[in-house]
N, C-alpha and C positions, 0 to 999 in steps of 0.2 A: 386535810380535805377542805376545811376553810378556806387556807391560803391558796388552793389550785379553784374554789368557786369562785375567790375572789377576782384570778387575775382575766385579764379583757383577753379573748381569740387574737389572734394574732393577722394583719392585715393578710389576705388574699395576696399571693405573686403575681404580679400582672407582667404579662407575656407581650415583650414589644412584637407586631406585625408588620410586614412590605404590606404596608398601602398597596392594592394592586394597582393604582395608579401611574406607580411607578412602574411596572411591566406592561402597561397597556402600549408605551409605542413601541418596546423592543417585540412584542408578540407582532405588532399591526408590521411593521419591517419584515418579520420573520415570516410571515403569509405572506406578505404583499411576495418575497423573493423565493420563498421557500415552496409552504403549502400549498400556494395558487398553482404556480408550472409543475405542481406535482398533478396536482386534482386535473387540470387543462392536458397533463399525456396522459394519466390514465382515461378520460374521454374519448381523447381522440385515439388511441388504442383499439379500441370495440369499434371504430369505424374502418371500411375504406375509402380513401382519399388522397388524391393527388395534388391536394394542397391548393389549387385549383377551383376545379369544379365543385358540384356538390357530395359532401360521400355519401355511403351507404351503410350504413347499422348492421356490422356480421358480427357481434356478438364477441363471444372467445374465439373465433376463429383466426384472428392473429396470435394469439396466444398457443394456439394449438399447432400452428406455424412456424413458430418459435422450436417445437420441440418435435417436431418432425420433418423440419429443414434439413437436411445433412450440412448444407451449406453453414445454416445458423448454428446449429450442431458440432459444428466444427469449428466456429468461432467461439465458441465457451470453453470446447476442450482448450485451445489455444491459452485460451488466459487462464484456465487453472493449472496447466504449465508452467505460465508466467509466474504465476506466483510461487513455482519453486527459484526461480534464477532475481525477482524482487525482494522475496520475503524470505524465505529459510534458508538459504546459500548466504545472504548479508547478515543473517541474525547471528547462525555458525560462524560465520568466519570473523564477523563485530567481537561475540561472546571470547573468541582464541584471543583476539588481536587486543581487544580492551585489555582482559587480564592480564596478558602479557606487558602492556604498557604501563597499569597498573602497579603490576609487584615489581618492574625492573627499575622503575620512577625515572623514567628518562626522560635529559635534558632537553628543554625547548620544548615540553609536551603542548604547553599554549601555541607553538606556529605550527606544531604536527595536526594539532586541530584541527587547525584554521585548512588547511593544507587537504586533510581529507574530506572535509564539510563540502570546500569548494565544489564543486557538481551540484549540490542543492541549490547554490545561489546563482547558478548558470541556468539561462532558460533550454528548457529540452527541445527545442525548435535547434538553437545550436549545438549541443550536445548531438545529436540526430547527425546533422550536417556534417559536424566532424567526425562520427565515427564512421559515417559515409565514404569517407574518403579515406578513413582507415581500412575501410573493409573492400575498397575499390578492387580489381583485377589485379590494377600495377599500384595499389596503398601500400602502405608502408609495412603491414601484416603478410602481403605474398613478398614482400623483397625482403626482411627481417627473415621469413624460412627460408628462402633462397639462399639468403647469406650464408647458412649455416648446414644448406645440403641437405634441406627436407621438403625439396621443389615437389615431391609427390603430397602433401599435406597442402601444398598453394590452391585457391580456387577462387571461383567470386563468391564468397563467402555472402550476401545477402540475394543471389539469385541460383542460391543451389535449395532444390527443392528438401533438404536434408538437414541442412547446416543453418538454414535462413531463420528458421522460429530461436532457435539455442546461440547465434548470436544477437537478434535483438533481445532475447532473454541477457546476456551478460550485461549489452550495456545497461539492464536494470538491473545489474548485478553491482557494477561499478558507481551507479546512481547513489542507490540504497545506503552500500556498505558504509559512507561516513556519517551518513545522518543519525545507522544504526551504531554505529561505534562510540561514537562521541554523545548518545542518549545513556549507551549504557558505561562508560566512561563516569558520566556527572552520576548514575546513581554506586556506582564502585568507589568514589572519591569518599560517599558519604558510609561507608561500612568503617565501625572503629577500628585503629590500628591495633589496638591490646589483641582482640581477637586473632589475629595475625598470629601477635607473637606468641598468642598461648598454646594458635596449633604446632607452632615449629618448638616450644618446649616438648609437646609430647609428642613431636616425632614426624608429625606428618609434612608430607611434599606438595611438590608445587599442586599437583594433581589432584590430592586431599583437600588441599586448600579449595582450589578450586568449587568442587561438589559439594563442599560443607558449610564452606559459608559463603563465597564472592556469586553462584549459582542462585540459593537462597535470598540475598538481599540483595539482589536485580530483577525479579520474578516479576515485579510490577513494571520496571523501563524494557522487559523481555513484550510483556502483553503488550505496551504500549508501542515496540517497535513493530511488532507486528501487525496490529491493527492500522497502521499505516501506512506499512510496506505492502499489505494485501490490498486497500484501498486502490494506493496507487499500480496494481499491479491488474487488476479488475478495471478499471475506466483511462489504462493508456490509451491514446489515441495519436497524440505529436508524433510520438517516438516512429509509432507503425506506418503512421501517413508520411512522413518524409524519406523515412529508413528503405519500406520497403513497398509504400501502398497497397498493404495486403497481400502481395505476391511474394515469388514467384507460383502463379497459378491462384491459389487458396488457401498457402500452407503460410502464412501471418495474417491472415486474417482475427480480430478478434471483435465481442463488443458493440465497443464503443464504432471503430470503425464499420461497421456492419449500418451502425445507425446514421451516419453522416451516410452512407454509401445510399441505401436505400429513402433516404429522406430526400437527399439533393440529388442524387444520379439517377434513380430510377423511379423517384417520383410516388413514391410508399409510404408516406406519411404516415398511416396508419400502423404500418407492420413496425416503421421505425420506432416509433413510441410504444409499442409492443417487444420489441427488443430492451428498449431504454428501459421501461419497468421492470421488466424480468432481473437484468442485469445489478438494478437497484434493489430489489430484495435479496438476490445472491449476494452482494456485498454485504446489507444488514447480515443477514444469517450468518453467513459464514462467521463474520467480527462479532455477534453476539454469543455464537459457541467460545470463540478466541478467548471475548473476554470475562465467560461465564467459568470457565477454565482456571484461566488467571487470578478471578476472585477467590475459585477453592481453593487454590496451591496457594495464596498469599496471608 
């Protein structure tokens, strides 16, 4: 008891802090580009205005516009289409294509890479262009089934009011799939090889393997590929305005285009930035389920 009266408390842990000083200019950036054009459409939202003259104060009635448009209405359905042919067609098909490349460890994997990446580092302005003319009457897509005697499958594939939404959907299909391959590719690299070999000691196959471990410790590059491929699948706009300007008729309409349409073409200011908000919380929520998901499975 002595010797524990005797000995002195022990100094206090002192907890180093960020100076908030050092965040005061990345926040004052992050409002000046972020916050402000946020808070400036949600304003000009609740108004109508032609950008122009003076508007007028209608409240939620763009917003209610939003949701009882058939037209607006039908450009939401659009992009949550898209995000099956952006996000979960590239995830499935990344998820086959990774593992396979993965356990057969084949040669030149670094320029296969490089090889499927390539689309990301092309701007979608050209991308657009080119598949345009893939997808032309006489593109190379009606003369390739021609070739082969399935002239009844030929068409103008971006002005048939059937086929127009599910091929600008692929080329977000063709986009996606390397960014998503080679995300989950680099978290496949990092799973130890012993596991491997301890499923194939007791017996199991490619398939086993697959589900029990390589499925498991990519669950984090899975949420993350998706969270990205729904962004982008939710605020296209290049692909739509060059590919197929919304049409033929209504049926690629989405969005984002919806918002340039009535901002600059018809002079809607108001609805547009009522559009834009909407569109903006739909992508939060949606990616906040995504990644509320991915936290529990990981």
């Amino acid at each position: 008891m002595r010797g524990d009266a005797g000995r002195r408390p022990a100094p206090p842990v002192r907890r180093r802090l960020v100076p908030y000083g050092f965040l005061l200019p990345a926040f004052v950036l992050y409002a000046a580009f972020m916050l402000f054009p946020i808070a400036r459409a949600v304003q000009l939202s609740v108004y109508e205005w032609d950008g122009l003259t003076l508007g007028t104060f209608v409240g939620a009635d763009n917003y209610l516009a939003v949701v009882t448009d058939p037209q607006l209405r039908e450009a939401f359905v659009h992009a949550l289409v898209l995000i099956v042919f952006f996000s979960l067609l590239p995830v499935a098909i990344g998820l086959v294509l990774a593992a396979v490349l993965n356990r057969a460890k084949v040669r030149g994997l670094p320029f296969f890479r490089t090889v499927i990446f390539l689309p990301q580092v092309v701007a979608m302005v050209v991308v657009a262009v080119a598949w345009r003319q893939i997808y032309a009457p006489d593109g190379s897509l009606n003369t390739a089934l021609r070739a082969v005697g399935l002239d009844a499958l030929a068409r103008p594939w971006l002005g048939d009011y059937t086929w127009s939404l599910p091929a600008v959907g692929f080329i977000g299909t063709w986009v996606s799939m390397g960014l998503v391959t080679v995300l989950l590719l680099a978290g496949m690299s990092r799973v130890p090889a012993e596991q491997y070999e301890a499923a194939r000691l007791d017996g199991a196959g490619a398939v086993r393997e697959f589900f029990a471990i390589t499925l498991p410790a990519v669950r984090g590059e899975v949420t993350v590929a998706l969270t990205l491929t729904i962004i982008a699948a939710l605020k296209t706009f290049d692909l739509v305005y060059v590919t197929t300007g919304g049409g033929p008729g209504t049926s690629t309409t989405v969005p984002s285009y919806e918002v340039y349409r009535r901002a600059f073409q018809l002079g809607e200011v108001g609805m547009a930035a009522a559009v834009g908000i909407t569109l903006m919380v739909l992508i939060f929520g949606i990616n906040l389920v995504v990644n509320r998901v991915g936290d529990r499975t990981t």
